[in-house]
C-alpha positions in Angstrom: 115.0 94.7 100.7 112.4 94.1 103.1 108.4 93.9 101.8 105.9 95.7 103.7 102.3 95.1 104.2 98.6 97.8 104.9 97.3 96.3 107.5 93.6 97.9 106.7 93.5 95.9 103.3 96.6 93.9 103.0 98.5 95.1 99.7 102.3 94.6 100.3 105.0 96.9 99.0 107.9 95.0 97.4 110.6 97.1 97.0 111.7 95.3 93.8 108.5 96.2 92.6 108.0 99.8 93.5 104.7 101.6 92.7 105.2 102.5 89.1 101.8 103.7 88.7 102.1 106.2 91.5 105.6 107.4 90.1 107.9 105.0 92.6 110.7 103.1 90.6 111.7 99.7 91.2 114.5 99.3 94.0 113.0 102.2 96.1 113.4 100.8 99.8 109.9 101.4 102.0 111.9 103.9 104.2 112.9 106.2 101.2 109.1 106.3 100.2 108.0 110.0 100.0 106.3 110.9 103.3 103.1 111.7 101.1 102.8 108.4 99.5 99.6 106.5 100.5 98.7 103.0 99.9 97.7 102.2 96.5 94.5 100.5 96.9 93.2 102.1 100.0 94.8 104.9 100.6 96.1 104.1 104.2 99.4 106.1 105.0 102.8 104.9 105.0 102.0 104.2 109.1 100.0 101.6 108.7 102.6 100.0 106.9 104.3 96.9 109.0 107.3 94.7 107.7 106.5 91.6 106.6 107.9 88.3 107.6 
């Protein structure tokens, strides 16, 4: 599954990972991310979001 990276502060979203602190279980692809869910660690929405190579 493909990782994704903020580009205002640079925390990636591995999908093998999840978010389990923000209730997002391991395995959940980037696209199936609620439309709600902000970055983590600066709160940048899911648009600001680009893959990551």
């Amino acid at each position: 599954m493909q990782k994704y990276k903020c580009e205002l502060c640079g925390y990636v979203y591995d999908p093998e990972v999840g978010d389990p602190d923000n209730g997002i279980a391991a395995g959940t692809a980037f696209e199936d991310l609620p439309a709600d869910w902000v970055c983590p660690l600066c709160s940048a929405d899911k648009e600001n979001f680009s893959p990551e190579d």
